[in-house]
PADREN-764598 format. One record per residue: residue in three letters; x, y, z of N, C-alpha, C, O, CB in turn. Coordinates in steps of 0.1 Angstrom, whole numbers, plus 5000, padded with zeros to 4 digits. Atoms other than C-alpha are relative to their C-alpha. Glycine has a CB too. Layout:
// PADREN-764598
ALAXYZXYZXYZXYZXYZ/...
This chain:
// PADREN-764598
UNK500450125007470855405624499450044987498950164986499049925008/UNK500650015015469555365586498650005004498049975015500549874991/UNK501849984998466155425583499749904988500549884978499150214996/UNK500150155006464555095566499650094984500250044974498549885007/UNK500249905020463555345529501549994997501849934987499450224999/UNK498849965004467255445531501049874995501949864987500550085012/UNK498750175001468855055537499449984985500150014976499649795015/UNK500950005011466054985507500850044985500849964974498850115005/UNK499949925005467655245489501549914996501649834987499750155007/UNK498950074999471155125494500049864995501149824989500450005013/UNK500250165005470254775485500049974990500749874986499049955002/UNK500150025015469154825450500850104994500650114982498550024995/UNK499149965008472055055442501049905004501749914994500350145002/UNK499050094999474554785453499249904994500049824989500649985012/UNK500750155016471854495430500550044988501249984981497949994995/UNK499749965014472254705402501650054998502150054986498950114995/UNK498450015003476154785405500449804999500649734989501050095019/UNK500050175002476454385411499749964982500349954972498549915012/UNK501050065014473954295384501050024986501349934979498350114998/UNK499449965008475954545358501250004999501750054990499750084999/UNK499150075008479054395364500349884998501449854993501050045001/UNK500450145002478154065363499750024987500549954981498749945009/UNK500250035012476654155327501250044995501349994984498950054994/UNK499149925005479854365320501149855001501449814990500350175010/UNK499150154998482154005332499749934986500449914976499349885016/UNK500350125008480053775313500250064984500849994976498349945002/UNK499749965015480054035279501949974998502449944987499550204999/UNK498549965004483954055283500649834996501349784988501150115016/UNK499750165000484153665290499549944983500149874975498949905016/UNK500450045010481953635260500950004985501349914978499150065001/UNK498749955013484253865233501249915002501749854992500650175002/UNK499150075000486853705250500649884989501349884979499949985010/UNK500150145004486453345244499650024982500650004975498549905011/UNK500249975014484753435204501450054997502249974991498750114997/UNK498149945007488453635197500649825000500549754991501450155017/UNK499650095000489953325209499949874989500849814985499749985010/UNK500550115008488053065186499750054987499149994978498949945005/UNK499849975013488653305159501250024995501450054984499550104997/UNK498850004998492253305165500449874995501149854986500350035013/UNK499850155003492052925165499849974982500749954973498749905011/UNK500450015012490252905133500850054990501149974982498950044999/UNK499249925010492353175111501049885001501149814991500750175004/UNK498650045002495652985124499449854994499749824982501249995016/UNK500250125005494252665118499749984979500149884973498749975010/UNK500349985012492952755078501450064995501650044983498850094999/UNK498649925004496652965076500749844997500749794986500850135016/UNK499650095005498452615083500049864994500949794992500250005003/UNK500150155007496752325069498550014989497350034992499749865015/UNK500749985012495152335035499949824998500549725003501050114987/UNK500650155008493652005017499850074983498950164981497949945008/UNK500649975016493452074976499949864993500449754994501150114990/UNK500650095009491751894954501549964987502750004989498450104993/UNK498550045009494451754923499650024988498550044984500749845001/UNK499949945014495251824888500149844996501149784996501550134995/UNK500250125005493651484873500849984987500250014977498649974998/UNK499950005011496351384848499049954983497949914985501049965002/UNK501049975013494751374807500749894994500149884983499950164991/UNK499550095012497051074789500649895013501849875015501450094984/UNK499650114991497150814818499849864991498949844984499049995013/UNK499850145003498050464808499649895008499349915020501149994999/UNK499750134992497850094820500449894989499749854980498649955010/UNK499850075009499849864803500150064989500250014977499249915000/UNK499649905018500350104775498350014989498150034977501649844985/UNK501749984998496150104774499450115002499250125014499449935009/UNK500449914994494450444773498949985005498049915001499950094995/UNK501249974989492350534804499250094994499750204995500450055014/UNK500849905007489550714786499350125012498150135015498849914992/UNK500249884992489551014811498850074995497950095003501350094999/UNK501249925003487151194788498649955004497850035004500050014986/UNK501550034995483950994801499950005015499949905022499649864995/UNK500449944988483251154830500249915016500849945026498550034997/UNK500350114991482350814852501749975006502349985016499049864992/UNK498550014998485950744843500850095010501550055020500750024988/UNK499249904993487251064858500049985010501049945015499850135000/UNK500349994989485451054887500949895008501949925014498549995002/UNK499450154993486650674900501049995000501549905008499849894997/UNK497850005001490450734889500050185013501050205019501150074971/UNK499849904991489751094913500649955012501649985019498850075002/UNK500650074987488450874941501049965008501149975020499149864998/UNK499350125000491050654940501950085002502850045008499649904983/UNK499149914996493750944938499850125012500750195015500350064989/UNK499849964987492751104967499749925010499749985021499350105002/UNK499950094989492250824989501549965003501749895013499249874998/UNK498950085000495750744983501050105001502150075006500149924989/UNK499549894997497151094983499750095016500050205017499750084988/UNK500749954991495651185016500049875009500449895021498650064995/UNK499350104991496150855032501749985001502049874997499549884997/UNK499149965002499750955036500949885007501949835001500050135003/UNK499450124993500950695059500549824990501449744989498749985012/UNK500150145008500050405037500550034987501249964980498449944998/UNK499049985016501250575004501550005003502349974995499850144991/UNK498550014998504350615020500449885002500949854991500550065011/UNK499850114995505050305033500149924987501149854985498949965010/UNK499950065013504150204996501150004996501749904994499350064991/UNK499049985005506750384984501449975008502449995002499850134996/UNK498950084994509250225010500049885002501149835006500250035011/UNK499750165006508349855002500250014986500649914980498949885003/UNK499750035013508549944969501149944994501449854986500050084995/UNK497950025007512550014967499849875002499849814991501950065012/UNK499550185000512649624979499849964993500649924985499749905008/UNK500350105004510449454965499749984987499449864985499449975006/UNK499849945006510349594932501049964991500949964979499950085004/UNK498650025008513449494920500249845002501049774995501650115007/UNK500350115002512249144930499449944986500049854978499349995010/UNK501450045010509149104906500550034985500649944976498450125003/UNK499849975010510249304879500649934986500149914975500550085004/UNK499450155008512649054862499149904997499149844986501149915007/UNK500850094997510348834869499050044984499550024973499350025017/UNK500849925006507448994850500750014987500449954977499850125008/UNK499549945014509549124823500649834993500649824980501650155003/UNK499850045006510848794818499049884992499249814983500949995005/UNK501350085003507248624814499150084992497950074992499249965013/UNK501249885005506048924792499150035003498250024995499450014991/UNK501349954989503749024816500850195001502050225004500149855024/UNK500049875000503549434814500850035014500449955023498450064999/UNK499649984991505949594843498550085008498550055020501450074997/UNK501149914991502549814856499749845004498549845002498550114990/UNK501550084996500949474869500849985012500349915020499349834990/UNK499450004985503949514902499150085006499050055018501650065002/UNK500849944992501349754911498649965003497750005010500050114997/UNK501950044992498249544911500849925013500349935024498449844986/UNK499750034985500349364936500150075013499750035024501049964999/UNK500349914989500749634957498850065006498750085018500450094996/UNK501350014994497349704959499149925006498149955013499450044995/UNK500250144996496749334965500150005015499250005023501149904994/UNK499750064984498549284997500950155010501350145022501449824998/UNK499149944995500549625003501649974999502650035004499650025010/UNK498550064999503649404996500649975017501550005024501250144991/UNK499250124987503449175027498749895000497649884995500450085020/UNK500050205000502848815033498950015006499149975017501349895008/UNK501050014988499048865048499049914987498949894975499350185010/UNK501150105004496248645046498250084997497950165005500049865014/UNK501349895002492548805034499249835007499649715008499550094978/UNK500850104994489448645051499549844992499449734996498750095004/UNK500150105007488648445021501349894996501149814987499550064990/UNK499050065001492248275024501150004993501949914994499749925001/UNK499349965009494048424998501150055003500950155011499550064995/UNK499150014990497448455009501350054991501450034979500049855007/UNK498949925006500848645003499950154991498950224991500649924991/UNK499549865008502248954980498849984992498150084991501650004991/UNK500550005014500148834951498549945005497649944996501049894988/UNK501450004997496948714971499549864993498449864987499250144994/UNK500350105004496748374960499049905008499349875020501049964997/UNK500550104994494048124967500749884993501449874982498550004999/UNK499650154996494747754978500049924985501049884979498749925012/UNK500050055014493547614945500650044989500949964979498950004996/UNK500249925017494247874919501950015004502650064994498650214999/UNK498850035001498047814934500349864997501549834994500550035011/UNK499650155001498247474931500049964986500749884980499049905007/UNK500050075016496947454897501150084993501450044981498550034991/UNK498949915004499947734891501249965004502350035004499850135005/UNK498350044997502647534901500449995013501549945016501050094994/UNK499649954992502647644934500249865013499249785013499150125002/UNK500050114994503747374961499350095015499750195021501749915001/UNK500749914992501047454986499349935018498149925020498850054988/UNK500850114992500447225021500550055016500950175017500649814994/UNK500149924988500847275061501550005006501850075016498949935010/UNK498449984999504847215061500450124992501050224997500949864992/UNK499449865014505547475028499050014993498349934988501249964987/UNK501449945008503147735013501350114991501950214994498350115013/UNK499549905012505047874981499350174998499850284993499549924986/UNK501049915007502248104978500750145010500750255005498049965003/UNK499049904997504648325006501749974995502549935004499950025017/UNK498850005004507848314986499550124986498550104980500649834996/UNK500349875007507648674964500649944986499649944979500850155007/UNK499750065008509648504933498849904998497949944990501149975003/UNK500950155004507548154931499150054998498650024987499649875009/UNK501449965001504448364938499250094984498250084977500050095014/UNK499849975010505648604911499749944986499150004976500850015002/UNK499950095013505948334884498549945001498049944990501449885001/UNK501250035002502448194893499050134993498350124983499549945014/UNK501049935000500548494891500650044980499750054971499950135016/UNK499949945011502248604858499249874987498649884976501750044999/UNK500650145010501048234843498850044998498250044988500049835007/UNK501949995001497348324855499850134988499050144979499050075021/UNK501049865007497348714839500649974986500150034977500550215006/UNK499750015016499048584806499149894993499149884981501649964997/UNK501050095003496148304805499050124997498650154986499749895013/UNK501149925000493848564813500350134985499550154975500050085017/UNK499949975017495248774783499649944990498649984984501150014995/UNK500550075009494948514759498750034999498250064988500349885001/UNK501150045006491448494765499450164994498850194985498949915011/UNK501249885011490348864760501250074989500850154981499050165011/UNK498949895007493149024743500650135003501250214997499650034989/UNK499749874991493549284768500650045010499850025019499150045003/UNK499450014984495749354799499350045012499550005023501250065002/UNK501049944991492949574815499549955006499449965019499150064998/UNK501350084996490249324814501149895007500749875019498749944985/UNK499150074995493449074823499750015018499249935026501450054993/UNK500149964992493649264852499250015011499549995022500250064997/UNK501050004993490249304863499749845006498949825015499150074991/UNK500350165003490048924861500549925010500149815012500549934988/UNK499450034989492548904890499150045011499149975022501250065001/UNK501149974987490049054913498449884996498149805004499650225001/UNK501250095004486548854894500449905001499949835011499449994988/UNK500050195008487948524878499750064987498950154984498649845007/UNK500149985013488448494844498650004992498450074982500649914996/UNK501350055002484648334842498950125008497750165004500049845007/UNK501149904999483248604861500350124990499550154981499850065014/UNK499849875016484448894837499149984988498250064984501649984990/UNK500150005012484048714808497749955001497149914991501449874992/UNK501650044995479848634822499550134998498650164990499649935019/UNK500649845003479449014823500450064989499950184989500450105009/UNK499349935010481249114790498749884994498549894982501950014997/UNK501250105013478448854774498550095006497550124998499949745004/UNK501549984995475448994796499650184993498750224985499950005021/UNK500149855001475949374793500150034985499550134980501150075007/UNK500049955016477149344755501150114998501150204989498450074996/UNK498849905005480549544760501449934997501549814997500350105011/UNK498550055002484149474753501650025005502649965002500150024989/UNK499249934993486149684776499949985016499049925021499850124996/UNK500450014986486749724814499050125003497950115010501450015011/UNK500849914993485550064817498750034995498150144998500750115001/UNK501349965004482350044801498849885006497649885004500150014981/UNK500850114991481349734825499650075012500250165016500949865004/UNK500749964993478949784853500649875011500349755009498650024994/UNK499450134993480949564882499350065014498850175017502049984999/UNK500049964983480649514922500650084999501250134990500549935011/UNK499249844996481949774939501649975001502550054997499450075018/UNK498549994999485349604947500849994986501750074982500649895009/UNK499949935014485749544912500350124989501150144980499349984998/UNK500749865005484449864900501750095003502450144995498250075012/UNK499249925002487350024919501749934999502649995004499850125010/UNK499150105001490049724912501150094992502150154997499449864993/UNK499049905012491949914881500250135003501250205000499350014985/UNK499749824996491650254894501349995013502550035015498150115008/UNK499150014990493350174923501549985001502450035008499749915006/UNK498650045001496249984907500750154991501750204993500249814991/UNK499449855007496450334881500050095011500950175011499050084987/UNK499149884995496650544907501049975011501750065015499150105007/UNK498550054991499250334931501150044990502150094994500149815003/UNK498649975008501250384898500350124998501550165000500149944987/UNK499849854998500650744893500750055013501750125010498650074999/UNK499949944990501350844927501849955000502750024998498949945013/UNK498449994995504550664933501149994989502350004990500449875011/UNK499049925015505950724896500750195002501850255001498450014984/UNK499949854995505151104905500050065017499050125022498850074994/UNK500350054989505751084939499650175007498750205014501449885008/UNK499949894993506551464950498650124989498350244990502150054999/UNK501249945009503651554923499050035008498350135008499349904989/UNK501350064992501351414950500450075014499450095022499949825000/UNK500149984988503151544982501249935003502049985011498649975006/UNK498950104991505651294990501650024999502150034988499949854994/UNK498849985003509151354997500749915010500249875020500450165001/UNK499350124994511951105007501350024998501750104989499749864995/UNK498650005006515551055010500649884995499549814996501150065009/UNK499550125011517250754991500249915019499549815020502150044986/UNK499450054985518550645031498450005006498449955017501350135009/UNK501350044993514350635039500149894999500149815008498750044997/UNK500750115007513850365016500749875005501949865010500150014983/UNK499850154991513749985029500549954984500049984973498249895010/UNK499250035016516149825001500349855002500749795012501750094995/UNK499150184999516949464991500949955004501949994997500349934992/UNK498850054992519349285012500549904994499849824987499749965013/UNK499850095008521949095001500149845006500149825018501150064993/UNK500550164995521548695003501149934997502049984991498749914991/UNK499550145006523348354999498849915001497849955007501449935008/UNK500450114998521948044996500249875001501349834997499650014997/UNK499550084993521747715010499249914993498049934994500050025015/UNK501050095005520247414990500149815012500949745016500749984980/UNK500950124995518647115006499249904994498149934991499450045006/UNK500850105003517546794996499449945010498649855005500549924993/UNK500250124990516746615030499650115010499850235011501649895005/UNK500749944990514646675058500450095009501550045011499549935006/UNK499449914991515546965084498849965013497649975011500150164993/UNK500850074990514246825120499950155008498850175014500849845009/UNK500249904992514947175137500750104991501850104987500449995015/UNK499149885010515047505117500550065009501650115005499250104989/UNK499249914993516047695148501549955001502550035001499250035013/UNK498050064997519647465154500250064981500850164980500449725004/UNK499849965013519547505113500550154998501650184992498849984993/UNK499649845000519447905116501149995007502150055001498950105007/UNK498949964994521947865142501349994992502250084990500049935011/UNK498850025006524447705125500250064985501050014978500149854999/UNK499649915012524447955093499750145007499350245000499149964985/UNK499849844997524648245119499250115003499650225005500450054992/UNK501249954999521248365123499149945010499549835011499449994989/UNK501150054994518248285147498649974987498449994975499850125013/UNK500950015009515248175138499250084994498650034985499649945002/UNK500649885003513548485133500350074989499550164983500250075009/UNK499549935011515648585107499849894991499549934980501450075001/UNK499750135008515848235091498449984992498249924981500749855013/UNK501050005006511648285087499550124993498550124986499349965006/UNK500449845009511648655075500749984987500150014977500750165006/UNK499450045015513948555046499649814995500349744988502350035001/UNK500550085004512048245043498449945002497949835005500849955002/UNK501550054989508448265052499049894993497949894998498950155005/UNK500350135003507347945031500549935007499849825007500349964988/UNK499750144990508847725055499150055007499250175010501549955007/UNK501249994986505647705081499549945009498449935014499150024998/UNK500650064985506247505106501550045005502250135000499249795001/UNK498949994997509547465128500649904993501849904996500149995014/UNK499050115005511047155107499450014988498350074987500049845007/UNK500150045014511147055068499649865000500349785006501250024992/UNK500350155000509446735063500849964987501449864992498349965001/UNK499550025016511046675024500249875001501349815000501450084994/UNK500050185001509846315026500949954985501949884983498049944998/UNK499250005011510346344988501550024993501849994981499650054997/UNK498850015007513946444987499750124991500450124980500449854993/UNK499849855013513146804967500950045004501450005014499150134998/UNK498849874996515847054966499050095002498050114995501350064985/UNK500249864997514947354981500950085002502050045006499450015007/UNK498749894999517047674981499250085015498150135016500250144983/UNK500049884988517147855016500550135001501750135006500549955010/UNK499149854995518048245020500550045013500050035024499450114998/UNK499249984985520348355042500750134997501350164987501449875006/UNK499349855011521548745041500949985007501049925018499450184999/UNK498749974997524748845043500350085013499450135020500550054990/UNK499849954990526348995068499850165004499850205016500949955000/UNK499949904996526149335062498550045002498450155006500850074992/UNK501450034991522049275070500150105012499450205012499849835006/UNK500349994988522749355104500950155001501150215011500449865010/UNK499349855000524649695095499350104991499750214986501549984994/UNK500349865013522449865072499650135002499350214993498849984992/UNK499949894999522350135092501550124997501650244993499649995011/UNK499049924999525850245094500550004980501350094976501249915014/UNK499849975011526150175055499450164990498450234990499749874995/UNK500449875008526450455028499349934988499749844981501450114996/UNK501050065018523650394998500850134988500450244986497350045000/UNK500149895016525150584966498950054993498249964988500649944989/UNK501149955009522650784947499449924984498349894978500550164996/UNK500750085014522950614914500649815003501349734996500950084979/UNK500350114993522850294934499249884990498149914988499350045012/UNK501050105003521349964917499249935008498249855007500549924993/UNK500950074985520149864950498850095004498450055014501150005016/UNK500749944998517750104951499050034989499550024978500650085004/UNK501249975013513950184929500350064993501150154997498750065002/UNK499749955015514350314894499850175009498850215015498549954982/UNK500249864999515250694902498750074996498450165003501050054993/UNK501349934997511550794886499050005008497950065007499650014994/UNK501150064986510250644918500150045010499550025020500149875004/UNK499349944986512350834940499850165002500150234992501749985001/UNK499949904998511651154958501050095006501250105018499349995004/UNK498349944989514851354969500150154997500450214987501849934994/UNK499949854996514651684981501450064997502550015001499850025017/UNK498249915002517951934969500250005013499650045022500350194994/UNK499350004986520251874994500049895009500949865016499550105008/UNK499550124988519351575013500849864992500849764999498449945011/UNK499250115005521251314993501449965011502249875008500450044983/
């Protein structure tokens, strides 16, 4: 038998073998796991970088220089290009309602001498779709109830113009060419779409300036114009910024007929039916009609759209590169090779 010194003895050389590789485990577990989360870290810094951007120096709006040189300036046109270069989802998306809708406005615009840059305060407006903001402002162009009505706009709980991208078009260009007149400027024009003409022109008397960028505005204000210059920078220079596309991404204008109406329509879904469409399609290419029937007590003409048939094929169609159905080629990103 063991003599109780000797078990003793035995005891605390098997504690301290234990003990020492218990610390010898936990050191190796330790290095281990640190290698590992330095492993992570390298690969992680190896494939995903963030850089800051090369702020262009002769930016425009409206053919207006952006006085880059005053610092404040720089900063808020930065802001405004990396929120928008780095929210990648939503600039894309930009640049795939653009092709459509783009080739709507433009005529439009150009034919009301309204500057082609002011398709991009719309874009920053609504993103180029038909949503309503809390204050009730409503469609592409963000029109309130009143400030359409007094613009021509036929505006009530049968038909709201204010979602028709044309009609809406032609109002909003009436308001920013009003709003020109009064200051002589398309900037402050501009800005005036987000204030009101009356609030602008209240702070250009208080402060004692004559420009946008030397006014001291709210905050949504403040970054109103930067936003719409850098929507235009970005998707002018699109692969400047990061973005690359093939002509076959882009959501493109479909082609239409139309259907004129003087007299009431009791059911637009039998209506869709009988020109070949459901109704679902009959309110995406018409989403001013807003209810299920046309009341046209009055006897107006209205024009209804109805796309054609190859609508329902636009996948299997080939787009040509120098396509007119498609955004001005300096809008487009196309990688060598994927055309």
């Amino acid at each position: 038998m063991m003599s109780k010194a000797s078990y003793q003895t035995l005891t605390g050389i098997l504690l301290g073998v234990v003990i020492l590789m218990g610390y010898e485990l936990f050191t190796f577990s330790s290095d281990d796991h640190k290698t590992e989360d330095q492993n992570y870290q390298h690969k992680f810094n190896e494939d995903y970088r963030i850089y800051s951007l090369n702020i262009p120096t002769d930016l425009t709006f409206c053919e207006e220089e952006v006085p880059l040189y005053d610092m404040d300036v720089y900063e808020r046109l930065d802001r405004e290009l990396l929120v928008n270069t780095y929210w990648q989802s939503n600039s894309l998306l930009y640049h795939k309602r653009a092709s459509k809708w783009f080739p709507i406005m433009e005529p439009i615009l150009k034919k009301n001498g309204v500057p082609d840059d002011f398709k991009y305060l719309c874009l920053i407006e609504s993103g180029l779709m038909n949503v309503v903001s809390p204050a009730g402002a409503t469609g592409f162009w963000q029109i309130l109830k009143t400030t359409g009505q007094e613009y021509g706009l036929e505006i009530n709980s049968n038909v709201d113009e204010r979602y028709d991208v044309a009609k809406s078009t032609e109002a909003a260009c009436k308001y920013l060419k009003e709003a020109h007149d009064k200051y002589g400027n398309w900037t402050l024009a501009a800005a005036s779409y987000n204030m009101g003409i009356n609030g602008v022109e209240r702070q250009l008397e208080r402060q004692k300036v004559n420009n946008y960028y030397d006014l001291l505005l709210n905050a949504e204000t403040s970054r109103y114009v930067f936003r719409i210059i850098a929507a235009k920078e970005i998707l002018e220079h699109p692969t400047k910024y990061g973005f690359h596309f093939r002509l076959k991404d882009l959501y493109l204008p479909p082609e239409t007929y139309t259907v004129k109406v003087d007299t009431a329509i009791s059911d637009l879904a039998l209506f869709a039916e009988q020109h070949g469409v459901n109704y679902k399609i009959l309110k995406i290419f018409n989403p001013w009609l807003r209810e299920t029937h046309l009341n046209n007590k009055s006897r107006k003409l209205y024009t209804i759209e109805f796309p054609k048939s190859g609508y329902f094929d636009f996948q299997s169609t080939e787009v040509e590169p120098d396509s007119n159905e498609v955004a001005p080629k300096e809008s487009l990103s196309i990688p060598e090779g994927d055309e």
